[in-house]
C-alpha atoms as one frame of an Amber mdcrd trajectory, in Angstrom:
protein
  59.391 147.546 -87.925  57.372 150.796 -87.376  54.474 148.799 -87.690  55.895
 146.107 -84.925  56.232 149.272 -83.099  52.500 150.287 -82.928  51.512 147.536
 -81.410  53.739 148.462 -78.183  51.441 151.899 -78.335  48.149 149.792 -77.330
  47.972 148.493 -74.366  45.105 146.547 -75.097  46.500 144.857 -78.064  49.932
 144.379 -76.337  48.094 142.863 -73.158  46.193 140.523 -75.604  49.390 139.315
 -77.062  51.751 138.850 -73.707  48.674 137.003 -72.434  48.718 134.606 -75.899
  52.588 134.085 -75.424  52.077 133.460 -71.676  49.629 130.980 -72.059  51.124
 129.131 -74.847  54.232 128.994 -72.512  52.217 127.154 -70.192  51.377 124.487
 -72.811  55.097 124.374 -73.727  55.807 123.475 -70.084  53.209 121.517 -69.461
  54.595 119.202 -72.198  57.626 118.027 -70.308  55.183 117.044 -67.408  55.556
 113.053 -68.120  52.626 110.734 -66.840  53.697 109.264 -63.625  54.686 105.257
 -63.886  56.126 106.002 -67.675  59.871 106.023 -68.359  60.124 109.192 -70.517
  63.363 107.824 -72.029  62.349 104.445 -73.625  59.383 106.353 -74.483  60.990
 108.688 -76.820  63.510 105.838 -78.420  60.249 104.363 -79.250  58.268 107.284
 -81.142  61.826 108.584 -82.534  62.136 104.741 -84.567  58.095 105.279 -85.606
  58.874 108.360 -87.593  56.704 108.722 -90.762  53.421 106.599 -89.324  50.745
 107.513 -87.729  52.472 107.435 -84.211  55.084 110.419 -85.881  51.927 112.175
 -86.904  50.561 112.228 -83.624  53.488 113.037 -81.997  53.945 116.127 -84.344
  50.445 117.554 -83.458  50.912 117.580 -79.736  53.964 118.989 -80.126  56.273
 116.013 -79.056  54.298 115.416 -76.213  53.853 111.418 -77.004  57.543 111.093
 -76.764  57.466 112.657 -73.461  54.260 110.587 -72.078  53.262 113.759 -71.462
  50.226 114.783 -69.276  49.051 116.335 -72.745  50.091 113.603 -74.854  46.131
 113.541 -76.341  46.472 117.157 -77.208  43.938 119.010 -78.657  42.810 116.027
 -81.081  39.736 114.704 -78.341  38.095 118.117 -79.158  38.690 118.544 -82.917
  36.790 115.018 -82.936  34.375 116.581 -80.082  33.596 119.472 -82.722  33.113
 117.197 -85.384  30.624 114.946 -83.991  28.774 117.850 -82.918  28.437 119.887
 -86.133  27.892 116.701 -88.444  24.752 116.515 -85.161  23.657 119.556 -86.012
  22.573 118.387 -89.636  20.697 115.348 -88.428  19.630 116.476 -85.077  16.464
 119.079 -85.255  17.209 120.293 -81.290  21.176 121.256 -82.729  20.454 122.508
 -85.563  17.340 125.284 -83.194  20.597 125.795 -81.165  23.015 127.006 -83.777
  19.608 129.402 -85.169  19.653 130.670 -81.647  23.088 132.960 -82.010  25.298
 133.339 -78.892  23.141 131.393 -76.610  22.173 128.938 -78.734  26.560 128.376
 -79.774  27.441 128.764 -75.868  25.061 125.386 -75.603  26.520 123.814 -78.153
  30.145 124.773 -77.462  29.201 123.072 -73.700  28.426 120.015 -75.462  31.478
 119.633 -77.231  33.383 120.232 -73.738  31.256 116.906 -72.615  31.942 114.837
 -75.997  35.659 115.809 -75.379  35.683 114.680 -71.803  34.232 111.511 -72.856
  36.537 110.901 -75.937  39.686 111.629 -73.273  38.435 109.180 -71.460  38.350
 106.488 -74.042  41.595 107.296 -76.009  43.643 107.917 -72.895  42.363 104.327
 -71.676  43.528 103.291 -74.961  46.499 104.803 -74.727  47.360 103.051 -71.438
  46.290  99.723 -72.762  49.314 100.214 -75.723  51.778 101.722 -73.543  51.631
  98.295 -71.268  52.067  96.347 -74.781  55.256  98.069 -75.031  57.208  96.386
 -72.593  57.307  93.172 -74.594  58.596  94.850 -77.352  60.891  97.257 -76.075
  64.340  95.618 -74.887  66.175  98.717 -74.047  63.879  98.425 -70.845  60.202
  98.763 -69.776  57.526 101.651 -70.907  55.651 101.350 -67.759  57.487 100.251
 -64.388  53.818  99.037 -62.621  51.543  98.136 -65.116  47.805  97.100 -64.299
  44.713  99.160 -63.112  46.291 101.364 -61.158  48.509 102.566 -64.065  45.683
 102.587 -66.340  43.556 104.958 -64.058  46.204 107.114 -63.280  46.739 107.317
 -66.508  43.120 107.832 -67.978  42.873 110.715 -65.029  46.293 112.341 -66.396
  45.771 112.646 -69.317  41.982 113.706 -69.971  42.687 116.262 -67.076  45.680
 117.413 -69.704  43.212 117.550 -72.907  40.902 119.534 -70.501  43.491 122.119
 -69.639  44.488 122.577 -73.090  40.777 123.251 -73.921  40.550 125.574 -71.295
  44.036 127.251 -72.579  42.490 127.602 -76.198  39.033 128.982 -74.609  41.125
 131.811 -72.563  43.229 132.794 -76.187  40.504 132.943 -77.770  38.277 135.117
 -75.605  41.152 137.247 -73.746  44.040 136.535 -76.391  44.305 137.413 -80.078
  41.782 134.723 -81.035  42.322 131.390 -82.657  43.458 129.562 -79.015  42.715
 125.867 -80.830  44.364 126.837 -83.719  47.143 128.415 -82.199  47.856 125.942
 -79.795  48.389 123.445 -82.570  50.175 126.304 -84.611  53.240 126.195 -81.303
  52.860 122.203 -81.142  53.788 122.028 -84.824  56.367 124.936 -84.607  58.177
 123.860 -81.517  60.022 121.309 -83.897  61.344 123.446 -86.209  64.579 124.268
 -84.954  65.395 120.425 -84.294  64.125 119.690 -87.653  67.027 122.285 -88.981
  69.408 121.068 -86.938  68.894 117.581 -88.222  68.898 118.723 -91.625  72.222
 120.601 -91.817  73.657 117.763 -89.548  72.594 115.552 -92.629  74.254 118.353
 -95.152  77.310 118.270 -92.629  78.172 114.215 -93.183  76.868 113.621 -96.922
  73.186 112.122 -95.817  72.026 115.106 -98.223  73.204 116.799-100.981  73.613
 120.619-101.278  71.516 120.793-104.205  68.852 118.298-102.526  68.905 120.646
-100.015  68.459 123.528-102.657  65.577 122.083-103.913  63.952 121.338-100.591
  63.921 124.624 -99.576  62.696 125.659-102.946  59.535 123.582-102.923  58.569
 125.050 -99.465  58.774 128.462-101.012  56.793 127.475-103.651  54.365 125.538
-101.343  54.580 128.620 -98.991  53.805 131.148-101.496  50.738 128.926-103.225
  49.230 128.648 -99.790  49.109 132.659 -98.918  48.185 132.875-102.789  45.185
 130.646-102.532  44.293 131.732 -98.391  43.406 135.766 -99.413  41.855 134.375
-102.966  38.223 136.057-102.976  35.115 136.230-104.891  33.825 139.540-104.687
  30.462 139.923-105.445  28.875 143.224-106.677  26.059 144.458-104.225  23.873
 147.522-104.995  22.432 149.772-102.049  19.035 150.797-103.139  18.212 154.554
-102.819  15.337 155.112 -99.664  14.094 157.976 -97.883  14.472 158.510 -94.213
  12.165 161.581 -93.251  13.771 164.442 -95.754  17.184 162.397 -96.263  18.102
 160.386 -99.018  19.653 157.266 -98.216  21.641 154.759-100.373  22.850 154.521
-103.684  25.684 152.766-103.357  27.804 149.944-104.158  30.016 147.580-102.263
  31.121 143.527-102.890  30.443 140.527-101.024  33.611 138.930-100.106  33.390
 134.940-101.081  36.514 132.882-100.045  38.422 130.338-102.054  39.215 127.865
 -99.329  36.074 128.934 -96.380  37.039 126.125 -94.470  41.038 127.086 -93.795
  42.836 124.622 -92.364  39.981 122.666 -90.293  39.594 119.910 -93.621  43.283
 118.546 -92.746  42.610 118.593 -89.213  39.574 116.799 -89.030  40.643 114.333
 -91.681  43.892 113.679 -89.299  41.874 113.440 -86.497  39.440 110.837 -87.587
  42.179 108.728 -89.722  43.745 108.468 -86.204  40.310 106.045 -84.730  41.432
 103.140 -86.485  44.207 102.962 -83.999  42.313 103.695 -80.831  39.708 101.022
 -81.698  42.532  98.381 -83.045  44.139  98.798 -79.280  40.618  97.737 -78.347
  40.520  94.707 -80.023  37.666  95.631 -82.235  36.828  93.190 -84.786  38.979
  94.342 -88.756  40.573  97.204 -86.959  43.558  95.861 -87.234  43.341  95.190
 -90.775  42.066  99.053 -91.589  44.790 100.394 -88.981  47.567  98.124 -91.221
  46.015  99.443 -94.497  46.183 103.207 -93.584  49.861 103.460 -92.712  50.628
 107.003 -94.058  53.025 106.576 -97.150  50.388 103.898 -98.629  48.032 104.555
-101.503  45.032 103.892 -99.558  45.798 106.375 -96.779  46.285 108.850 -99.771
  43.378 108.352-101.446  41.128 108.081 -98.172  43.169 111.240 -96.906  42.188
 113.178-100.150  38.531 112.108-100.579  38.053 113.139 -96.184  39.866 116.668
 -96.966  37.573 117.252-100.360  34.105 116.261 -98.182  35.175 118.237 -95.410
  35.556 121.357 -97.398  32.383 121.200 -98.326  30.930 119.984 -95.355  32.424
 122.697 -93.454  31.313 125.306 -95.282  27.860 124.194 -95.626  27.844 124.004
 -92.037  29.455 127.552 -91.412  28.018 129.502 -94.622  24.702 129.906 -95.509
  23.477 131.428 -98.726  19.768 131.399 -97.658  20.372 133.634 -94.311  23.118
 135.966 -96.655  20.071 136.550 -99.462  17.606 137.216 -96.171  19.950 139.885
 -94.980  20.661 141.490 -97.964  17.015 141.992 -98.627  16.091 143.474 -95.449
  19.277 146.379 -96.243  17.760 146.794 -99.424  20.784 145.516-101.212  20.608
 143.588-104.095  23.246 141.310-106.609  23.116 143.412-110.227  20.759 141.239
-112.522  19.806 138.697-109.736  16.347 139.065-108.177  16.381 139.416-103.823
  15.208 136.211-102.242  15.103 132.546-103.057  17.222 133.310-106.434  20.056
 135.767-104.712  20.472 132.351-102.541  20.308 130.292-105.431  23.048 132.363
-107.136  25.277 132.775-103.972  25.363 129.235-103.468  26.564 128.101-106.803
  29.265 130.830-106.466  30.028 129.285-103.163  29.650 125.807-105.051  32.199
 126.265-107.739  34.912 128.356-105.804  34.670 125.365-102.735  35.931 122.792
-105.696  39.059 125.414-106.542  39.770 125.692-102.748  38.508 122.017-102.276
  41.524 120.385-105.081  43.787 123.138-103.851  43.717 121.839-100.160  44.094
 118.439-100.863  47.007 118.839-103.100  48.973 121.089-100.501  48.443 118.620
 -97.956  49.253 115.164 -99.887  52.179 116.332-102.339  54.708 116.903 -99.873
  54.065 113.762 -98.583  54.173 111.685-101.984  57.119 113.827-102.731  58.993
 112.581 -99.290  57.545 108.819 -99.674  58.150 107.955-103.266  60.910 110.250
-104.556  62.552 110.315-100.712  62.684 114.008-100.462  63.129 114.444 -96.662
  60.509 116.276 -95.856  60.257 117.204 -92.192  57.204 118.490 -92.388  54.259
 117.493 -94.318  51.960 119.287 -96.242  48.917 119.262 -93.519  52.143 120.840
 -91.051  52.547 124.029 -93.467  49.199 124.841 -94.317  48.463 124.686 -90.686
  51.361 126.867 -89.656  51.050 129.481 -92.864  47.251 129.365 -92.221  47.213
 129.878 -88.676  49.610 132.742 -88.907  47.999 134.722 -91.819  44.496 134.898
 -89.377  46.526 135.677 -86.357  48.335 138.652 -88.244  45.169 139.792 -89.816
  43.974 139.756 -86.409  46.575 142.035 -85.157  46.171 144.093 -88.127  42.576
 144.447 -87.538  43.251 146.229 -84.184  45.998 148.804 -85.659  43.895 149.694
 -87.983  40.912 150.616 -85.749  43.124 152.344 -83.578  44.365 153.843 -86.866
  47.728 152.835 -86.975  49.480 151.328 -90.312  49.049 147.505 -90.226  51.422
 145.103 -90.375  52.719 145.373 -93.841  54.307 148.555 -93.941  53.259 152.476
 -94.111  53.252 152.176 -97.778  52.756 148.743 -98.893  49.241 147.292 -99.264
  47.500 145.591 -96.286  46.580 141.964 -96.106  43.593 141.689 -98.367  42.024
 139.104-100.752  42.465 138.883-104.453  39.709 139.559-106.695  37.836 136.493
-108.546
C-alpha cells in the first residue's frame, strides 16, 4: 500500500493515470451510445443466444458494444487489421520498409498510414455490418433489428460507426502519448474487463440453482490460477546475454571494463499474436455478408469450438510470433550497435557473427514463447468446448488482460523508480523483473 501511496506523491505520474481512467471512462460511455434506427433490445437477445461463436467473440473485444449497436460496435479491431497490413507492407514494400529505417519520422508516416487503412476498413466492415443487421429482421420474431432499413440506414450507419472506430483510435493515441502508455492495448484490456463482474454473477447464480457444482467451480478457479500464474511465469522469462565493455582511453581516463547482459524475451511479441489472429479469423464473416464467392463455406468451417478454427487459430498465433518479432527485433542493427560501444558477446566475434548468434538465440526462445502462446490461448477453449468447463473467458481474454496489466504496472513502476520511490511490489520484495535463461 505504501507503494500505492507514492504514486499520489507525483503529480506527473498521478496526472498520467487520472487522465488514463478518464479517458477510458469515455470509451465506457461511449458504449451505451446505440446507432440510431437499431433497437438496442432485440439486439442484445440476439448476441446473448450467439454466445461461444464468432459473434460472442466480437462482442467480448468491444466490450459488449455489439449487443448495444453501439457507435463503437467495430472497436479497435479496423486498426489491429490497419497495423497488420501495414507491417506485413513493410517487408514487401522497399518505400515502408526506408520509412521504418527513418526512426520517429519515418514511424509518424507510417503510423498516418495505418490511420487511412483503418478509415477505409471502417468503412467496409461497418457497411457490412449494416447489410447483416437488415438480415436480422427476418430472423428475429421478438421484433425488428432495424425499424427503417435501406440506404439511409446503411449510411447512417457506415458514418456511425467508422466515426466510433476513429474516436477510439484517437482515445488510444492520447493514452498512449499523455497516459501511462499502451492506449490500444488498454482500451481492449477495459473492453474485456468490463464483463467480469457479470461473468461472476452468472457463475455463482449457476452455483446458487445446481447448473454447477461446488467442486466444478473449485476446479475452475483453479485452472485460472494455474493459467494466471504460467502466463506472468512465461511474460518476465528472459535470455540474458553476457556483454563485455571493452577497456578505451578518453584523453588520460580509462574507460570500460565492464560487463552487463542483453535482455532477450521469451514471448517478444506479448499479446499482439492472439490479437491479430482474432482479428483476421473475423474477415471470413465480413466478406460472407458480402456475398463473396466460398465465404460462406470458410465462415461455416471456422465456427470457434471446431477443429479447423483450432488448428488455423494455432498455426496464425505460431506465424505471428515470429512474424512479429522479425518485424520489431532486429539482430543485425543490435550487433551494429554493440560494435560501435565497443561491446562485445564473450567468444562471439562483433559484426555479421554477433547477428548471426543473436538471432538464433532469438530463433529458439521465439519457438518456447511461440508453443507457449498458442497453448494459453486454445486450452481454455478446448477445455470449455469438449469437456464443458464453463469458461467465461477464453484463453486469448486472460493473456490479454494479465499481459496488458503486467506492462502497464511495469510502466508505473518505471516512473517510481526514477523518481526513486519503491515500486510496486513492496519496500522489500523484489521488483518486476525477468527470469534468467
Amino acid at each position: 500500500m505504501s507503494a500505492f501511496a507514492n504514486i499520489a506523491k507525483i503529480p506527473e505520474l498521478r496526472r498520467r493515470i487520472l487522465f488514463t481512467l478518464g479517458m477510458l471512462a469515455v470509451y465506457r460511455i461511449g458504449i451505451f451510445v446505440t446507432t440510431p434506427g437499431v433497437d438496442r433490445n432485440v439486439m442484445r437477445e440476439y448476441v446473448q443466444q450467439s454466445s461461444g461463436t464468432f459473434l460472442g467473440m466480437f462482442n467480448l473485444f468491444s466490450g459488449g458494444a455489439l449487443e448495444q449497436m453501439s457507435i463503437f460496435a467495430l472497436g479497435i479491431m479496423p486498426y489491429v487489421s490497419a497495423s497488420i497490413i501495414l507491417q506485413l507492407m513493410t517487408v514487401v514494400v522497399p518505400q515502408l520498409e526506408e520509412l521504418r529505417k527513418e526512426g520517429e519520422a519515418g514511424q509518424r508516416k507510417i503510423n498516418q498510414y495505418t490511420r487511412y487503412g483503418t478509415i477505409l476498413l471502417s468503412v467496409i466492415q461497418s457497411m457490412s455490418i449494416a447489410i447483416w443487421l437488415e438480415s436480422l429482421n427476418a430472423q428475429m420474431t421478438g421484433g425488428d433489428v432495424v425499424h427503417d432499413p435501406g440506404w439511409g440506414f446503411r449510411f447512417l450507419t457506415v458514418v456511425s460507426l467508422t466515426t466510433g472506430t476513429a474516436f477510439i483510435m484517437w482515445l488510444g493515441e492520447q493514452i498512449t502519448e499523455r497516459g501511462i502508455g499502451n492506449g490500444i492495448s488498454l482500451i481492449i484490456f477495459a473492453g474485456i474487463v468490463a464483463g467480469l463482474p457479470d461473468a461472476a454473477f452468472q457463475t455463482f447464480k449457476q452455483v446458487e440453482i445446481g447448473q454447477i457444482e461446488p467442486v466444478t467451480l473449485l476446479m475452475i478457479s483453479g485452472i485460472v490460477l494455474a493459467v494466471i500464474g504460467i502466463i506472468c511465469f512465461f511474460e518476465r522469462g528472459q535470455r540474458r546475454l553476457p556483454i563485455h565493455y571493452a577497456k578505451r582511453m578518453v584523453g588520460r581516463k580509462l574507460y570500460g571494463g565492464q560487463t552487463s547482459h542483453l535482455p532477450l524475451r521469451v514471448n517478444m511479441s506479448g499479446v499482439i499474436p492472439p490479437i491479430f489472429a482474432s482479428s483476421l479469423l473475423m474477415f471470413p464473416k465480413t466478406l460472407a455478408d458480402y456475398n463473396i464467392p466460398g465465404m460462406a463455406d470458410v465462415n461455416d468451417m471456422l465456427t470457434p469450438g471446431t477443429w479447423q478454427f483450432t488448428t488455423v487459430y494455432v498455426v496464425m498465433i505460431i506465424f505471428f510470433c515470429f512474424f512479429y518479432t522479425a518485424v520489431t527485433f532486429q539482430p543485425v542493427e543490435v550487433a551494429d550497435n554493440l560494435k560501435k560501444q565497443n561491446a562485445f558477446i564473450p567468444g562471439v566475434r562483433p559484426g555479421k557473427q554477433t547477428a548471426d548468434y543473436i538471432d538464433r538465440v532469438v530463433t529458439r526462445i521465439t519457438v518456447i514463447g511461440a508453443i507457449y502462446v498458442a497453448a494459453v490461448c486454445t486450452v481454455p477453449d478446448v477445455l470449455r468446448v469438449y469437456f464443458a468447463v464453463p469458461f467465461y473467458f477464453g484463453g486469448t481474454s486472460i493473456m490479454i488482460v494479465v499481459g496488458v496489466a503486467l506492462d502497464t504496472v511495469s510502466q508505473i513502476e518505471s516512473h517510481l523508480i526514477t523518481r526513486h520511490y519503491e515500486g510496486l511490489t513492496g519496500p522489500k520484495g523484489p521488483r518486476i523483473r525477468g527470469r534468467r535463461g
